[in-house]
N, C-alpha and C positions, 0 to 999 in steps of 0.2 A: 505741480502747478507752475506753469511759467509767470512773465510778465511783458509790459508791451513797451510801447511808446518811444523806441531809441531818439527819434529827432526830437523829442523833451530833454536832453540831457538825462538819458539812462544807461544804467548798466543794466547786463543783462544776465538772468542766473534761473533757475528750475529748483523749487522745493518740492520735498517729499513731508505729507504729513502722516501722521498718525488717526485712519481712518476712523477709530473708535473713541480718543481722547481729542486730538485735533493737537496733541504736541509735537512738533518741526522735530520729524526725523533726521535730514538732512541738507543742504543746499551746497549747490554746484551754482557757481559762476562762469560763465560764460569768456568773460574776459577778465586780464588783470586789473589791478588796484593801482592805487598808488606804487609809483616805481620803489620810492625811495623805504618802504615796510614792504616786509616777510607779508608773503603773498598766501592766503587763507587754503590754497590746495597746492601741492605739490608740481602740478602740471603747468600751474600757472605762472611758476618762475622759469620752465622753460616758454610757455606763450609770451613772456612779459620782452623776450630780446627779439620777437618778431614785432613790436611796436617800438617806436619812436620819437623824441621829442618829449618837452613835458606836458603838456597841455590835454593827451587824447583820454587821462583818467577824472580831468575836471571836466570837460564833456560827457562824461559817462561811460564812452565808447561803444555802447549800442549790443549788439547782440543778442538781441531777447527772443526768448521761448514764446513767442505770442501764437504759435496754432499747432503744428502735427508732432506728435510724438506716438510713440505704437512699442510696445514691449512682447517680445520671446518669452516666454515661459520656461521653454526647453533649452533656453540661453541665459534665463536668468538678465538678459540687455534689455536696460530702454534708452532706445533711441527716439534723442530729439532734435528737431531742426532748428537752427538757430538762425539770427533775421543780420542785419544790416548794421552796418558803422556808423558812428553817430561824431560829427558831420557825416553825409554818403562823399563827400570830396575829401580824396585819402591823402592828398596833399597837405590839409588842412588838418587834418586827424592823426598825420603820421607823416610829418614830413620829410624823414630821411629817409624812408621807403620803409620794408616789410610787410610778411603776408596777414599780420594783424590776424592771430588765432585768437578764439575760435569764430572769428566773423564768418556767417554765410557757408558750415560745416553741419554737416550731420555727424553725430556725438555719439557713443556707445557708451551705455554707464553701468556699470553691474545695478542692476534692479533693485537690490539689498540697503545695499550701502551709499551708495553714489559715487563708488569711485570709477574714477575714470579708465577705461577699456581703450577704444583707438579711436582715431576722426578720420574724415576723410573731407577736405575742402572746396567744396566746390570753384568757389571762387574766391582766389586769394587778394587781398589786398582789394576788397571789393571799393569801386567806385561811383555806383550806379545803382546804388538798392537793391541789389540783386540780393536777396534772402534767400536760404536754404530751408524754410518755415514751410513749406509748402508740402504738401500729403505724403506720405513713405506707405508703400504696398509692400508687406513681408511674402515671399513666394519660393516653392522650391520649383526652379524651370533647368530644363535639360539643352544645357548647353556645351558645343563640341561632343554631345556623347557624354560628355557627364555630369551627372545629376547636380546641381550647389542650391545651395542655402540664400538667397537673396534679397536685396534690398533696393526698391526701387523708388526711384524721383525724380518728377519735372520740375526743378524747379524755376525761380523768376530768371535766371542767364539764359533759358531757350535751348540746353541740352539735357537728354533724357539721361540719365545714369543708371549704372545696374553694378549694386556692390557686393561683396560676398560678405554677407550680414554678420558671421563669425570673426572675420579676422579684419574686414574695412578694405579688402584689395579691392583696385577698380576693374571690372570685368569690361566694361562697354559704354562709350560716351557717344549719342550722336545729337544733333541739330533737328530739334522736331518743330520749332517756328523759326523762320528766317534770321538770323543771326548776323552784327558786322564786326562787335569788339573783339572776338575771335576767332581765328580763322578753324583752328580745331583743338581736339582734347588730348595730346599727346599721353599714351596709352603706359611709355615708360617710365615716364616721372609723375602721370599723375592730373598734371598741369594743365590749362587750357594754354594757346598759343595765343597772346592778345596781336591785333593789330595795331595800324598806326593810328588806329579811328579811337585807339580804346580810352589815350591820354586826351582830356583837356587841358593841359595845365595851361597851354601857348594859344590855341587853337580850342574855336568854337567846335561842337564836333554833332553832330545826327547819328544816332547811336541807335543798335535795335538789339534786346527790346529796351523798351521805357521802363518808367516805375515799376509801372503795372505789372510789367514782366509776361513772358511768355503762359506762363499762366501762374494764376497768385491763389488764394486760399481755396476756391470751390474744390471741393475734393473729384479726385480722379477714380476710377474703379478696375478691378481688374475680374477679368472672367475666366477663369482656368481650363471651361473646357473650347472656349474659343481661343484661347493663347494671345487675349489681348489687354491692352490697355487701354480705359477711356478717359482721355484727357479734353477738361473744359478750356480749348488754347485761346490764344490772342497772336493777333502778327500788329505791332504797335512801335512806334520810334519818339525818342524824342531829343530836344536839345539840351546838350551840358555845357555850363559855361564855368570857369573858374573867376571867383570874384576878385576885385583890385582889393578889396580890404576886407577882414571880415571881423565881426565880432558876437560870439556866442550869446544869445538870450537866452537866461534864468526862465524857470516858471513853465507858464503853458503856450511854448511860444516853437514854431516849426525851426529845425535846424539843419539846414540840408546842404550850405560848403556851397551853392547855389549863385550866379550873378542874377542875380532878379532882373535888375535895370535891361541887360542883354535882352533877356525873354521878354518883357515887355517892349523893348525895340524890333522884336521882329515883327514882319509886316501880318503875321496872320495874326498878332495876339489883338492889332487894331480893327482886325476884322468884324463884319458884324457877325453874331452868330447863328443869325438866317443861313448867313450865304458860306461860314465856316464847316456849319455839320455837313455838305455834301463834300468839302472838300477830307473832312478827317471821317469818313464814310470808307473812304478809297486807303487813308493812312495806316485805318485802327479799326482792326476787322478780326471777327470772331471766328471762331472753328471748333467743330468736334472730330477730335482726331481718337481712331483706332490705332493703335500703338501696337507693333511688334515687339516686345522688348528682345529677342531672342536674334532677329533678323536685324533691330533698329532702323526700322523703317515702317510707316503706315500704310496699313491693310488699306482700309479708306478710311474719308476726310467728307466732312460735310460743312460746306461755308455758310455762316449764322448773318441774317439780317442786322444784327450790332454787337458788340465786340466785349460786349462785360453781359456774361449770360451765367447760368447755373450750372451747380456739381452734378454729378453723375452716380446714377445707381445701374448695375445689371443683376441680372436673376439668372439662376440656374436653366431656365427655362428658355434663356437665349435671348431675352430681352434686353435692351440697352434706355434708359429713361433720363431725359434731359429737359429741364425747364429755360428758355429762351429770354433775352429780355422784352423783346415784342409781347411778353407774356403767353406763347404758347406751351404747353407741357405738350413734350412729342414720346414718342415707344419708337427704337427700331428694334432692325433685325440683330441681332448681335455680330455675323460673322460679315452682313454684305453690307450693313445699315441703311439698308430701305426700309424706311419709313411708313410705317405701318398702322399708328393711330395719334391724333393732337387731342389738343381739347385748348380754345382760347379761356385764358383765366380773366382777363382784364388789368394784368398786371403785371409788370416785369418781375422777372422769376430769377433768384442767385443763392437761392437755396437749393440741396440737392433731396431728389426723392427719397423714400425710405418705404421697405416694404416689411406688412408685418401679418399675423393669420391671428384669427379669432372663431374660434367654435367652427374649425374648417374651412372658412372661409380667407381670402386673401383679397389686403387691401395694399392701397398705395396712397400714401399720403404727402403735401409737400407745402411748405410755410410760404405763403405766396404772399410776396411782397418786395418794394425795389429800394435800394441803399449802395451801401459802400463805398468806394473810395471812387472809382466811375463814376456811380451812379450819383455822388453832388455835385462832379468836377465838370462833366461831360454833360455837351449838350445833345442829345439822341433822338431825333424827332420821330424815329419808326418804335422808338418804347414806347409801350404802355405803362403807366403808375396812378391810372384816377381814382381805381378801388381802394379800399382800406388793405392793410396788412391782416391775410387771415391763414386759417390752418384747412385747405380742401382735401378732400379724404374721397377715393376713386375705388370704385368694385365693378366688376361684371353685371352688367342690368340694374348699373346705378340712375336712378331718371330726375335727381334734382337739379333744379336752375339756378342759380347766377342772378342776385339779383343787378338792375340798371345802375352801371357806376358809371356814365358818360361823363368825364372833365366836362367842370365850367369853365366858360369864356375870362379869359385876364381882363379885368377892368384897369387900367391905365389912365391916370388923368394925373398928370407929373405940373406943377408948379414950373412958373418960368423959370429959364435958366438965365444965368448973372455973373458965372464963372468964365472967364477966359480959355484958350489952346493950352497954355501954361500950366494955367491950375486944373483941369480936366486930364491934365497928361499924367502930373502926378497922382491926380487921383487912382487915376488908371493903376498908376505902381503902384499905391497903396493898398487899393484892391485886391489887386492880384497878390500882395503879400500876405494881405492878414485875412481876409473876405473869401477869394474864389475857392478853397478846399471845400467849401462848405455850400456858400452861395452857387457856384458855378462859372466859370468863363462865358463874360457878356453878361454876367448877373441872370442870366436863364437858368431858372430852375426846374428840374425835373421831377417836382410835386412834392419834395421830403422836406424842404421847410422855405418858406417866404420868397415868393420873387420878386426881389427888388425894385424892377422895375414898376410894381402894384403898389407900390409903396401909398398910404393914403395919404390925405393932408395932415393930417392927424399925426400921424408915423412922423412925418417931415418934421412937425413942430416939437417932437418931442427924440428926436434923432440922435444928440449928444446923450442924453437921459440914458437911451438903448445902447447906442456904442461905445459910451466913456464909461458911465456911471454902470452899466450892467442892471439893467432894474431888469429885464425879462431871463435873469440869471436864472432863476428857478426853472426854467424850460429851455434852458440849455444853451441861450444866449449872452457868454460872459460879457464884462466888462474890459478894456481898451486904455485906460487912461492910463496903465502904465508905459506903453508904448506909444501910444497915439498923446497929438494934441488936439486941443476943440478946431485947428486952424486945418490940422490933416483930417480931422472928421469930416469939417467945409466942405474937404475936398474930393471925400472918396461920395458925398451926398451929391456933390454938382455933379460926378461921374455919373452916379446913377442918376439924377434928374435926364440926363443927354442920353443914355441910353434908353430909357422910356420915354421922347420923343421921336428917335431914330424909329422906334419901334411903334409909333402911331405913324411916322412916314411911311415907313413900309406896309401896312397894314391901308393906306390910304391908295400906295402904288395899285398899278391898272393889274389886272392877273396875267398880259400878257407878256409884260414887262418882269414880272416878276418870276415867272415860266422862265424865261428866259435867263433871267440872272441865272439863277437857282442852275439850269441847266449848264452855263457856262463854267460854273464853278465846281457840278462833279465833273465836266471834261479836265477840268485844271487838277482836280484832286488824282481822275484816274491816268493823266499824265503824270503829276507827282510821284507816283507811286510804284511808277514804272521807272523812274531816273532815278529814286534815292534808293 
């Protein structure tokens, strides 16, 4: 069992228990401890001279076990993937430099005991959240002519890897979503080659991928007698900026090395979010990609309506199964990927299929329903999320329906506004700091909790109550007053007061005007997208 949360101030480590009593076999830490004490595994005092400075063990340092891990049997290894630095700004986290083991590493651990076997680093000296947390496919594939033992992963840096799962050698790196911090995987040392794009410490920089990464948790699938990979991808970019000053928050509070202020100075964060989603339509785009791993290059590639969609299941049978965030669940073909059956759910789908048999028969089942890390941040107008989150279960001459889950209309009736350019701006930053992970960009929510801009009068009057005091804590709405004041609560409130009238002007605008807007801004996105 791993654990999550690096930008909390965490370290990061993988326990073994004891499946019958529940007593802690063993734990493996991911990163060092404090510099100045005997470090708790032996490996970690040679990890401990690839970090720097004193500061990156009172942060935590990050590296946590939060998704894929997969064990050998016949190797007695499990291998786990380990996530991101904590700040993501390595400057901040390590400022003399080094590649900060085991950040962002797939791990080898004897299965038994937990001691440590070999790593292999994806990304060293990671700067950008790029986690190695993401799916590992064990396979044996014939390569050059000779047969090996394999280990594969896309993870969030946008290059596939293919390792030799006994010994950690790197067999094949290539770029399966568009890539710029790197230009390639240099095969000798190991290493990726960064570019000049890949530092921010001087310079603002537009870096691909984002967060999100080329693809992040949905799991990927392999089919061994098609000889491919199915990877749920992303082709996504975003801004890094290095802050003038920083300082680490305690608690439950995001830590990312991050200049906030920059990001909310740039011109699209003041965007409205009507007229923003056509342009990050063009930016932040989905794919299902069929993976060569042998060739490292894709069979084919099918481009997805929105960009945070679902895991992947195939079957022996040749089938390939993908839930969409539009909410459709599709079947291709395995080797061509034509497309060959959907079904609309009514709800964005980031769960992957699973296929199981009962008394001869054979179903397909899949948790339909929309979240994640997207799915509060992003505003996606072609997703579906009105249905409830449910469990749909698919057979051959299956004939039941779907009951009517059509979204209600946003009722909107915002209190004047009374706040100035000033105070509305900060609110803006304050939003975006503490608010949008959740809320969304533009306060537009995609149906997983409250749009602010609905805010009732009710809500208004009782707003401090909600954001300081935490009273809707019970339902996952903490409280603020350690960070926040009543005067920055004012402010992120007058935010949202202006944003819920922006949003009865538009709703008021003529449709042909707004055709047009709308239009102007995917030509600006799909020029965007062509220059960065």
């Amino acid at each position: 069992i791993g654990n999550g949360g690096a930008e909390y101030g965490v370290r990061g480590y993988i326990s073994a228990y004891d499946s019958q009593t529940g007593a802690l076999n063993w734990r493996f830490f991911t990163v060092p401890g404090d510099p100045s004490q005997p470090q708790a595994q032996p490996e970690l005092e040679t990890a401990k001279v690839t970090w720097s400075g004193d500061d990156y063990w009172r942060y935590g340092g990050g590296g946590t076990v939060w998704d894929s891990m997969v064990y050998d049997p016949d190797l007695d290894l499990l291998f786990i993937g380990v996530g991101n630095g904590a700040p993501w700004n390595r400057e901040i986290r390590s400022p003399g430099g080094g590649d900060n083991l085991f950040l962002s590493s797939i791990v080898a651990l004897d299965g038994t005991t937990g001691a440590y076997r070999w790593h292999y680093q994806t990304t060293p000296a990671d700067n950008w959240d790029y986690t190695a947390t993401q799916h590992m496919i064990l396979a044996d594939l014939k390569i050059e002519g000779e047969d090996r033992q394999v280990i594969m992963q896309a993870p969030k840096n946008g290059f596939f890897y293919v390792l030799d799962r006994v010994s950690g050698e790197l067999i094949s790196a290539e770029p399966y979503v568009p890539v710029n911090w790197a230009s390639h995987i240099d095969l000798e040392t190991g290493r990726p080659v960064e570019t000049e794009i890949a530092s921010y410490l001087k310079t603002e920089q537009i870096v691909r991928p984002a967060p999100f990464g080329g693809h992040n948790w949905q799991p990927m699938a392999f089919n061994a007698d098609a000889g491919l990979v199915y990877i749920p991808a992303m082709q996504n970019l975003s801004v890094y900026n290095h802050p003038e000053t920083y300082e680490h928050q305690a608690g439950p509070h995001w830590n990312t090395g991050q200049n906030d202020q920059a990001v909310q100075d740039n011109p699209l964060a003041s965007l409205d979010p009507n007229y923003l989603a056509p342009v990050l339509k063009h930016l932040m785009r989905g794919q299902l990609i069929a993976w060569d791993p042998v060739r490292q290059q894709p069979a084919w590639q099918v481009a997805l309506p929105s960009m945070w969609n679902g895991g992947v299941l195939t079957t022996r049978t040749g089938l390939v199964f993908q839930g969409r965030g539009t909410g459709d669940l599709v079947a291709y073909q395995s080797k061509t990927g034509e497309p060959i059956w959907s079904f609309p759910t009514g709800s964005g789908l980031i769960a992957p299929p699973i296929a199981y048999e009962v008394a001869g028969e054979q179903y397909i089942a899949i948790m339909a329903g929309w979240g994640g890390a997207v799915g509060l941040v992003l505003s996606q107008p072609e997703v579906q999320h009105s249905a409830p989150g449910r469990v749909l279960v698919f057979k051959l001459g299956g004939q039941a329906k779907l009951p009517d889950s059509s979204p209600q209309p946003l009722v909107i009736d915002p209190p004047d506004l009374v706040a100035g350019d000033a105070e509305i701006s900060a609110g803006l930053g304050l939003y975006n700091q503490h608010c949008m992970r959740c809320h969304g960009v533009g306060a537009v929510s995609q149906g997983l909790v409250p749009d602010l801009r609905a805010m009732t009068r009710t809500t208004h009057d009782i707003f401090d109550a909600i954001v300081l005091e935490g009273v809707l804590a019970p339902v996952g709405m903490i409280g603020f007053k350690d960070v926040l004041t009543p005067r920055e609560s004012e402010m992120i409130r007058q935010y949202l007061i202006q944003t819920a009238h922006k949003q009865q002007d538009l709703d008021n605008e003529s449709s042909t005007w707004r055709a047009f807007r709308t239009w102007w801004f995917d030509q600006f996105g799909w020029l965007a997208a062509k220059m960065i």
